[in-house]
C-alpha positions as CSV (number, residue, x, y, z in Angstrom):
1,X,-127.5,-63.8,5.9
2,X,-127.6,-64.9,9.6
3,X,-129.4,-68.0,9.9
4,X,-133.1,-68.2,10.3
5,X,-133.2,-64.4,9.4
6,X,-135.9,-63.4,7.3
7,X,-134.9,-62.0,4.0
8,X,-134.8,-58.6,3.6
9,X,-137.9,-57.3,0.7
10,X,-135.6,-54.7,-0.3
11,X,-137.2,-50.8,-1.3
12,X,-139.0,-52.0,-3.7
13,X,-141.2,-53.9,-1.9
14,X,-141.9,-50.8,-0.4
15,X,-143.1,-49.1,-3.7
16,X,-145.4,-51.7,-4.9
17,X,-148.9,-51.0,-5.4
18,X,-150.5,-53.0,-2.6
19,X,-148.4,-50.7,-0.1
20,X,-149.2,-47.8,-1.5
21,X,-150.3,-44.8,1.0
22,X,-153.8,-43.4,0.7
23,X,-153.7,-40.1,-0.2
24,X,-154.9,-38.7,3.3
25,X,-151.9,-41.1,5.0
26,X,-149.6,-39.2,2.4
27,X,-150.5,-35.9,3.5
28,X,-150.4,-36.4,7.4
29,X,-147.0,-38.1,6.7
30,X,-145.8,-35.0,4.6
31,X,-147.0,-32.8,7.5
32,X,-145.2,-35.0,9.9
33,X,-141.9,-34.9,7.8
34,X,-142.0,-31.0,7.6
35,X,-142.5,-31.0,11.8
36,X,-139.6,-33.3,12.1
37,X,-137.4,-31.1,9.8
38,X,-138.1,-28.1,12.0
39,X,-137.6,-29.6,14.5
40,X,-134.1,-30.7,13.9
41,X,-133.6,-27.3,12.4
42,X,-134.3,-26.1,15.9
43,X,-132.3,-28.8,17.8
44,X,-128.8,-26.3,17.9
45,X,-131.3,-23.9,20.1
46,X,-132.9,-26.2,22.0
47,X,-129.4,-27.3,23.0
48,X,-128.5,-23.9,23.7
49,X,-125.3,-23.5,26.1
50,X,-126.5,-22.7,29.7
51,X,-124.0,-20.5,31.2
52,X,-124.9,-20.9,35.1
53,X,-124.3,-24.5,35.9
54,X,-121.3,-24.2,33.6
55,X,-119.8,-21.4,35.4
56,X,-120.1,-23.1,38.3
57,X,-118.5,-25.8,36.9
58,X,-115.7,-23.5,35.9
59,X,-115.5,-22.7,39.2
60,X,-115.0,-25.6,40.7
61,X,-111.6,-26.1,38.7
62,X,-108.3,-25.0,40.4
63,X,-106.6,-22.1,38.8
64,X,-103.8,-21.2,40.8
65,X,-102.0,-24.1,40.5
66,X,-102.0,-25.1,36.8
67,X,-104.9,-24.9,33.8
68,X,-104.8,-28.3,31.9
69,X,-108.1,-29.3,33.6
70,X,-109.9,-25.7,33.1
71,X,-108.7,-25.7,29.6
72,X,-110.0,-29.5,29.0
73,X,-113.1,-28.3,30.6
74,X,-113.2,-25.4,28.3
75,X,-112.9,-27.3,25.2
76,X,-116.0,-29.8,25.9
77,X,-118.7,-27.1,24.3
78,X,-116.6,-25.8,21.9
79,X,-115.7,-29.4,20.2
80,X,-119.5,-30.4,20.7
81,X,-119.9,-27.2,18.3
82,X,-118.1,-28.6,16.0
83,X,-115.1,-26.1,16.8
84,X,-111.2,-27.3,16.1
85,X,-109.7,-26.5,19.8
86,X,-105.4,-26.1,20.5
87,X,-104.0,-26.8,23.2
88,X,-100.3,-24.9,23.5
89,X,-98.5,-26.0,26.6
90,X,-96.0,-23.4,28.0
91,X,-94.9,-25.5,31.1
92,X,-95.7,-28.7,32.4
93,X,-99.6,-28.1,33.6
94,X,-99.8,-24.3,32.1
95,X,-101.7,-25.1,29.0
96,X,-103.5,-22.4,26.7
97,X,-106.7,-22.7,24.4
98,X,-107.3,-21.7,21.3
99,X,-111.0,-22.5,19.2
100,X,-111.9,-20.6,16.2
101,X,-115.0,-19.9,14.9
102,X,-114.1,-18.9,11.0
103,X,-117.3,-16.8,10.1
104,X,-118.7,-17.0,6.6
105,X,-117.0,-14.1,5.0
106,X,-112.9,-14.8,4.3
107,X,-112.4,-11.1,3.4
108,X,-113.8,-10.2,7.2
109,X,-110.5,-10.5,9.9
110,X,-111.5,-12.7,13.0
111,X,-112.7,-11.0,16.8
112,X,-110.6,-12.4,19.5
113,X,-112.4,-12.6,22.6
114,X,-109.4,-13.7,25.7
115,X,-109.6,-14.2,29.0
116,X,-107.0,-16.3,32.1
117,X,-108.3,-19.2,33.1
118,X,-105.5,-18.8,36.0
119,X,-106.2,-17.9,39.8
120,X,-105.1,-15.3,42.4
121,X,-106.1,-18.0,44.7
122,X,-106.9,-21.5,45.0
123,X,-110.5,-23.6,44.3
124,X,-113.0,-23.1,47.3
125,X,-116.5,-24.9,47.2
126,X,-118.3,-22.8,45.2
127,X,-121.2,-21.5,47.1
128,X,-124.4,-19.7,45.9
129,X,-126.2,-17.7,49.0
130,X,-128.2,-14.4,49.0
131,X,-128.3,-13.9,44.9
132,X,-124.4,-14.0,44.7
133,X,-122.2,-17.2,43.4
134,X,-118.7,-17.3,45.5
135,X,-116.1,-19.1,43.9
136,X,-111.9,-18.6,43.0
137,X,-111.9,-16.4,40.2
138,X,-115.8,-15.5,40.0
139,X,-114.8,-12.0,39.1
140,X,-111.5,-12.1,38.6
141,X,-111.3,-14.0,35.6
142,X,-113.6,-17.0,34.5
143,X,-117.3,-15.1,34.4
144,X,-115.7,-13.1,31.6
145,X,-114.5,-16.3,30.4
146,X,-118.2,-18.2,30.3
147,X,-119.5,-14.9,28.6
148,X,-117.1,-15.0,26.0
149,X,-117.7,-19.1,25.3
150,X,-121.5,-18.3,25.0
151,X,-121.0,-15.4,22.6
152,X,-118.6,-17.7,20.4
153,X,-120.8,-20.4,20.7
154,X,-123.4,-18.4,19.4
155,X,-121.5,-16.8,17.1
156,X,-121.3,-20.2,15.4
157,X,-124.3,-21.6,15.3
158,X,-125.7,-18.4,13.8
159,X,-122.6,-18.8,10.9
160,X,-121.7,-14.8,11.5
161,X,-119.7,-13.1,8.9
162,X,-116.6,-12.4,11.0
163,X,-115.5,-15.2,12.8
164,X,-114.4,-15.8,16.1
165,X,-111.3,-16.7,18.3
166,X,-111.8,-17.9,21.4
167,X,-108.4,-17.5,23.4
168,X,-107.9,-18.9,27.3
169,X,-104.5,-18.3,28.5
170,X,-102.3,-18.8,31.5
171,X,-100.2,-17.2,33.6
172,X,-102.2,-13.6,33.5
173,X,-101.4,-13.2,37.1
174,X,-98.0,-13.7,37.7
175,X,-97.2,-11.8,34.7
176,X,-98.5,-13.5,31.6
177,X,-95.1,-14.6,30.3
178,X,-96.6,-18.6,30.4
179,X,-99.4,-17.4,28.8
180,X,-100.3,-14.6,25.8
181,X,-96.7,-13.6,26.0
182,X,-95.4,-17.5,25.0
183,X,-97.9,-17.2,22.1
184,X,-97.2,-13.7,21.1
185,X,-93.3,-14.4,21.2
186,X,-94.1,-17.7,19.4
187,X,-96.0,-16.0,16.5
188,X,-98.5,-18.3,17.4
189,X,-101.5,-15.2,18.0
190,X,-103.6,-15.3,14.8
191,X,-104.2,-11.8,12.7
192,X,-107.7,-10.4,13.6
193,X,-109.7,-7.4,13.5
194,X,-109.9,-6.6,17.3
195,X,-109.7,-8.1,20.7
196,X,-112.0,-7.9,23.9
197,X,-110.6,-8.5,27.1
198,X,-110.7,-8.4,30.9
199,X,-109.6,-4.1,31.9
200,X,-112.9,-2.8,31.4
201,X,-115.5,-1.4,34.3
202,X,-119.3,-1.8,34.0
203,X,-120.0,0.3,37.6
204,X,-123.4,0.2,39.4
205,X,-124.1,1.8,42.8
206,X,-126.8,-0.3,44.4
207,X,-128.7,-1.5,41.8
208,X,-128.5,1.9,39.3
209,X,-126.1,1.2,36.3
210,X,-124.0,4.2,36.4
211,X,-121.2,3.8,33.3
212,X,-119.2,1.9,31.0
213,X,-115.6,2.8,30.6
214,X,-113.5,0.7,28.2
215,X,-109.8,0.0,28.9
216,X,-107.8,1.2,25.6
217,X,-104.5,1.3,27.4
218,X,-102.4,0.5,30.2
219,X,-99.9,2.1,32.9
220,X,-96.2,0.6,33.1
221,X,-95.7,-1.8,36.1
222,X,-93.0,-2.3,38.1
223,X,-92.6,-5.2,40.9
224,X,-89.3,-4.9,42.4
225,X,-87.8,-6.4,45.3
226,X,-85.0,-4.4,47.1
227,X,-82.1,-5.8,49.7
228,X,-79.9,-4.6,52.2
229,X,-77.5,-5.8,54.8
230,X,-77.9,-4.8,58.3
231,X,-75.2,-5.3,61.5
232,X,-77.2,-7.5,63.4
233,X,-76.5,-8.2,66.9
234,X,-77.9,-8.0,70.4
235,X,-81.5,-7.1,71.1
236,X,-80.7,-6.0,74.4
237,X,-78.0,-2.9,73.2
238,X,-79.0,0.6,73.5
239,X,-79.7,2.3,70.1
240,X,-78.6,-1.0,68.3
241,X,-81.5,-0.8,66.1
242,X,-80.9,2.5,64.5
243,X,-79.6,0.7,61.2
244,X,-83.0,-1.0,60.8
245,X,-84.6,2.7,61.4
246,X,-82.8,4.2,59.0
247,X,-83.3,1.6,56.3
248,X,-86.8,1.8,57.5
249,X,-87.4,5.5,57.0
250,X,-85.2,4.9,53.5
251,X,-87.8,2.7,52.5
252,X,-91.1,5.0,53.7
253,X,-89.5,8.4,51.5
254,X,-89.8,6.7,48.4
255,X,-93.7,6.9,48.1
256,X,-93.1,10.8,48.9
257,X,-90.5,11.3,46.3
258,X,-93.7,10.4,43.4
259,X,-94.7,13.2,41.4
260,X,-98.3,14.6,41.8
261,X,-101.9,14.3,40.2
262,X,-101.0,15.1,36.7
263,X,-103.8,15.1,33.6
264,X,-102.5,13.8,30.6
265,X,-104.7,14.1,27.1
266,X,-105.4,11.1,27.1
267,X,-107.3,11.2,30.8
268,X,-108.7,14.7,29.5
269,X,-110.5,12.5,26.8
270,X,-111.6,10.4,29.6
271,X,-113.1,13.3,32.0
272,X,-115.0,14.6,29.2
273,X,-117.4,11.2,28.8
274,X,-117.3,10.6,32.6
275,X,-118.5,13.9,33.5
276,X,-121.9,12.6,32.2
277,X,-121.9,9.9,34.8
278,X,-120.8,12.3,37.7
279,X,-120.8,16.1,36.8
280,X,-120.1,16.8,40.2
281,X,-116.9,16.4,39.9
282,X,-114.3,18.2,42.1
283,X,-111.8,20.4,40.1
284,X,-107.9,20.4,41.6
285,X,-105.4,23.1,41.3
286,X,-104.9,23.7,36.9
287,X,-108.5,24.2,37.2
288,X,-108.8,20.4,35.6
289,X,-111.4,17.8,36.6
290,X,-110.6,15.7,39.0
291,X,-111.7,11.8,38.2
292,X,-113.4,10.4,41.5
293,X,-113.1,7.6,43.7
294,X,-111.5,4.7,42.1
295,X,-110.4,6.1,39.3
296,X,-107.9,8.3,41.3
297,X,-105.3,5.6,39.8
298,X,-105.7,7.4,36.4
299,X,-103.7,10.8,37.4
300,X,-101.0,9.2,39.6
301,X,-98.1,7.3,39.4
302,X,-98.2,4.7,42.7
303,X,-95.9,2.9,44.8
304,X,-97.1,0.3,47.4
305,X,-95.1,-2.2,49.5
306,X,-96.2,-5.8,49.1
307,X,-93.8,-7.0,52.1
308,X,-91.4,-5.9,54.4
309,X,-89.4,-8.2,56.6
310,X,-86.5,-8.6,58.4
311,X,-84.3,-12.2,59.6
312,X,-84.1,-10.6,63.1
313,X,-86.2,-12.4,66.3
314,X,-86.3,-12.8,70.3
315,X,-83.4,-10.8,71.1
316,X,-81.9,-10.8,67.8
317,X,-81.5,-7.6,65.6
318,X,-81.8,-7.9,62.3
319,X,-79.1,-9.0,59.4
320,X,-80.9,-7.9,56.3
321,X,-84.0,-6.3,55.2
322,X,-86.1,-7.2,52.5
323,X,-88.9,-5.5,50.4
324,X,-91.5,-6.0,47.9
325,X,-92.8,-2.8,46.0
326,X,-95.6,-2.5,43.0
327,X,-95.3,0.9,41.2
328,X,-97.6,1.4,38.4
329,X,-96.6,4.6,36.0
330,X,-99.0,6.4,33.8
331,X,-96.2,7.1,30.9
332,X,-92.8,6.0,29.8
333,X,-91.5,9.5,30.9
334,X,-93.1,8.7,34.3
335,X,-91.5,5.3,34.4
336,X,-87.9,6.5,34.0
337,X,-88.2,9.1,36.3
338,X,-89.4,6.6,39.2
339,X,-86.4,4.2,37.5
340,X,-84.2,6.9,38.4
341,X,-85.8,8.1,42.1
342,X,-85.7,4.7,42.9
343,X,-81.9,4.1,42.2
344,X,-80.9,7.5,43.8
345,X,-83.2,7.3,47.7
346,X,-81.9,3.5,47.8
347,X,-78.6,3.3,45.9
348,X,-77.3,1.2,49.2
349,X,-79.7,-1.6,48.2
350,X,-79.9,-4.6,46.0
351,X,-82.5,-4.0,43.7
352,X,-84.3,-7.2,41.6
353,X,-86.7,-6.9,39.1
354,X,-89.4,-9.4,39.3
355,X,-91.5,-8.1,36.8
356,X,-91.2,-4.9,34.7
357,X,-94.0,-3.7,31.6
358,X,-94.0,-0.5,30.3
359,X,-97.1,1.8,30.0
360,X,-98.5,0.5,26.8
361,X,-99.6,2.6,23.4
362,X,-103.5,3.4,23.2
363,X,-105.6,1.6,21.2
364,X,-107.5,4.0,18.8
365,X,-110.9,5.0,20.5
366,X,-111.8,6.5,17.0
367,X,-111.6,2.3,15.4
368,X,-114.6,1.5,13.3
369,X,-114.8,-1.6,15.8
370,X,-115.0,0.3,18.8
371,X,-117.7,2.7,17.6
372,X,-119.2,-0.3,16.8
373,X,-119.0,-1.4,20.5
374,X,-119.7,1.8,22.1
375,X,-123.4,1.6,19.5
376,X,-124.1,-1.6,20.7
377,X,-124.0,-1.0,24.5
378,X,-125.9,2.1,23.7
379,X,-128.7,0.4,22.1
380,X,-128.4,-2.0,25.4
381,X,-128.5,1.0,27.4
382,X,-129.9,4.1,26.2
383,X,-128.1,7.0,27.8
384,X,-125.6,5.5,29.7
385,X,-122.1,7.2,29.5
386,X,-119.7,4.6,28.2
387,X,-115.8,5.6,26.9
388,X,-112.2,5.0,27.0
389,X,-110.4,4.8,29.9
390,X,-106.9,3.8,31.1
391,X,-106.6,0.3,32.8
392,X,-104.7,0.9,36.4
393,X,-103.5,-2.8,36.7
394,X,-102.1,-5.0,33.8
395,X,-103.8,-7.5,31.3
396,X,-102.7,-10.2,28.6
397,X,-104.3,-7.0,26.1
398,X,-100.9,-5.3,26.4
399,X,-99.4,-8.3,23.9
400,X,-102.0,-8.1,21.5
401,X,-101.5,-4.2,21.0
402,X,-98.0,-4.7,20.4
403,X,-99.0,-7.1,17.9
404,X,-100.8,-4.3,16.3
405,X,-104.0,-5.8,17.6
406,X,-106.6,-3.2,18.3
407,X,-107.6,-4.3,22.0
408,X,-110.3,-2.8,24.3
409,X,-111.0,-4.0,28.0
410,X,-114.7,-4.5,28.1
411,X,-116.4,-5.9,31.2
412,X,-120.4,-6.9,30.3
413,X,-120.9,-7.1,34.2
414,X,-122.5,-4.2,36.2
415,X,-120.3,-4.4,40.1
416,X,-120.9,-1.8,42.4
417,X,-117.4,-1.1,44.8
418,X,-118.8,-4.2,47.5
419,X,-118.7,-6.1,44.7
420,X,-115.6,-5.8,42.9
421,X,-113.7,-5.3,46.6
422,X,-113.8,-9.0,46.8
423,X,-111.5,-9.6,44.0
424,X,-108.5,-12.1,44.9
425,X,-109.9,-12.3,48.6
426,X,-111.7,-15.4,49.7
427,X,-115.2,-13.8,49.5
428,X,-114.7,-13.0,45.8
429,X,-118.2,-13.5,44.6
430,X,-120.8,-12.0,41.4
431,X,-124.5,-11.5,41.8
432,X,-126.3,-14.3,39.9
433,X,-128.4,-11.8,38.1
434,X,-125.6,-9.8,37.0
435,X,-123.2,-12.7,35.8
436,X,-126.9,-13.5,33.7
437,X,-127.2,-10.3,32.4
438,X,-123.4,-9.9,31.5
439,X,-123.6,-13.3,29.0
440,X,-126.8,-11.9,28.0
441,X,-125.1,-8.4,27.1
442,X,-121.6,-9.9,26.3
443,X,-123.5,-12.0,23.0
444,X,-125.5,-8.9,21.9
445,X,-122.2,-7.2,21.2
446,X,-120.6,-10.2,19.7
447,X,-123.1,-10.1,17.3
448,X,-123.0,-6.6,16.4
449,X,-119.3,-7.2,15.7
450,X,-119.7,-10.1,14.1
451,X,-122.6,-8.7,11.5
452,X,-120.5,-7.0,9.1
């Protein structure tokens, strides 16, 4: 006992009969107890995670240079929930996240919801003007991030059967071998039911929603760069620059050399849902259905140069050429073939592969899971055509479908072309309302998942 402290009475001097309550201070006291239990029921809602200011947050962060800071900011909410969080470092400052969300029901596999916390381009002051919130990565990857922390989030307070796995890696965009590919080649990706992913397109024009398609595979990419010596010499010779013509017009013939529109069955599934969204659509020689405007990419292999340049200057020709190429092939037959064209129209050239991933194996559109999905964004939007389609560019999904992984690009945001147009530019940017609706949308289907 400190000294001069006044001995404690102890609990029973608070049961004795003099301090007995009357019966009326009993029952207002009960009344009270009952409020204050409800109310600390409630307090997990009433400290709901906000998504806006954290996005922003998110925002702020610098992707394109390493993740350790997005990834500590990442794991803030989910420890607060009571959530274990990883941390698996592939290179000094390339860090990955893994939280998990269990569920209540062992016999249910998990849902992996992943996205890159990575950058095309580095941290600008995030701006908010005009409805729209500008910021490295708004679209491209870290607003499907926030939706997928809020559905997890929620997915845990509400103790959902199936749990959850909350996966942010690095690296997607130079390839993803820092990121899912280190943990898939690691065994370190967890068994689970399905996983959601960047790949899908939620289009609007202007404000009318106009469909949902659903990235259940991938084409094959190819990023190459090619060499080749030149004579150099003079600028001032007559005809000295026909080597740098002829490597030039070597270069241009490949892009001709690609085969043409071709419908595979898989695309034929694809026409048959779209058509609903645009039945207008113009038919090409086989008397198929042509897919419109952006989705062009879905019937073509492509081949685009990234960069050409040369070592030559003021009065100097040229002593090499050099080129970047991106070729993206709709099959592995397709990817051989272009392989082989490639080989043949440039065999005087250096060739180095810089990244190479083959068109990937479909994830079943028929999965329980993915009927599932398709119900729940029904039921969120009567009427709308939603369905498979094939994912032009590439995405950390491709690993978990070769872990067997049933995987499905699913974007809860509804862009119209202006929007999405500003991915990996310095105007890259969501509408506010969207991004709100999106978290909204993206928890809704969490839940239906989650359910069982």
């Amino acid at each position: 006992m400190l000294n001069g402290a006044r001995r404690d009475p102890g609990p029973a001097a608070f049961l004795s009969p003099r301090r007995a309550l009357r019966p009326a201070t009993a029952r207002r006291n009960a009344l009270s107890a009952v409020f204050l239990a409800a109310l600390l029921a409630a307090a997990p809602l009433a400290a709901a995670f906000d998504p806006l200011p954290f996005f922003k947050g998110y925002l702020a962060i610098d992707g394109a240079r390493e993740t350790r800071r997005a990834a500590d900011y990442l794991a803030v909410p989910l420890r607060e929930a009571g959530l274990a969080v990883r941390f698996i470092e592939s290179s000094p400052g390339q860090v990955n996240l893994l939280a998990e969300w269990k569920g209540t029901d062992p016999s249910l596999l998990p849902l992996i919801l992943t996205h890159h916390m990575d950058t095309a381009l580095p941290a600008w002051p995030v701006r908010e003007a005009r409805g729209m919130i500008s910021g490295s990565g708004a679209l491209d990857d870290k607003s499907l991030g926030v939706a997928h922390l809020a559905a997890t989030l929620e997915a845990a307070r509400n103790r959902s059967r199936r749990g959850v796995i909350f996966l942010a890696v690095c690296g997607e965009e130079r390839g993803g071998a820092e990121g899912m590919g280190h943990l898939a080649g690691r065994g370190l990706i967890p068994p689970a039911a399905m996983a959601l992913g960047e790949g899908g397109r939620s289009a609007a024009a202007a404000d009318k929603r106009m469909f949902m398609s659903l990235a259940v595979a991938e084409k094959g990419v190819l990023w190459l760069e090619v060499r080749k010596d030149l004579p150099g010499g003079h600028g001032a010779g007559v005809g000295a620059d026909a080597a740098l013509g002829t490597a030039l017009r070597q270069l241009l013939e490949c892009p001709r050399r690609l085969p043409g529109a071709r419908f595979t069955p898989f695309v034929a599934d694809h026409v048959r849902w779209y058509r609903g969204a645009f039945p207008n659509s113009r038919p090409i020689p086989g008397g198929a259905e042509e897919v419109e405007g952006a989705f062009h990419y879905m019937i073509h292999t492509t081949l685009n140069f990234t960069s050409v340049v040369t070592d030559g200057g003021d009065n100097v020709l040229p002593g090499s050429i050099r080129a970047t190429m991106d070729a993206r092939t709709l099959d592995p037959a397709d990817h051989a073939a272009l392989r082989g064209m490639l080989e043949r129209e440039l065999s005087g050239w250096k060739q180095s592969v810089r990244l190479e991933l083959l068109p990937t194996a479909s994830s079943d559109p028929g999965h329980p899971l993915f009927k599932r999905l398709l119900a729940a964004l029904d039921r969120a939007h009567p009427g709308l055509p939603a369905g498979p389609a094939l994912l032009g560019g590439f995405s950390d999904l491709r690993c978990l479908r070769e872990q067997g992984i049933p995987s499905y690009g699913f974007s809860p945001f509804f862009l119209n072309f202006y929007h999405e147009g500003t991915v990996h530019t310095d105007r890259e940017a969501i509408p506010k309302d969207r991004f709100l609706e999106g978290v909204g949308l993206m928890r809704s289907v969490v839940n239906s998942l989650c359910a069982e």
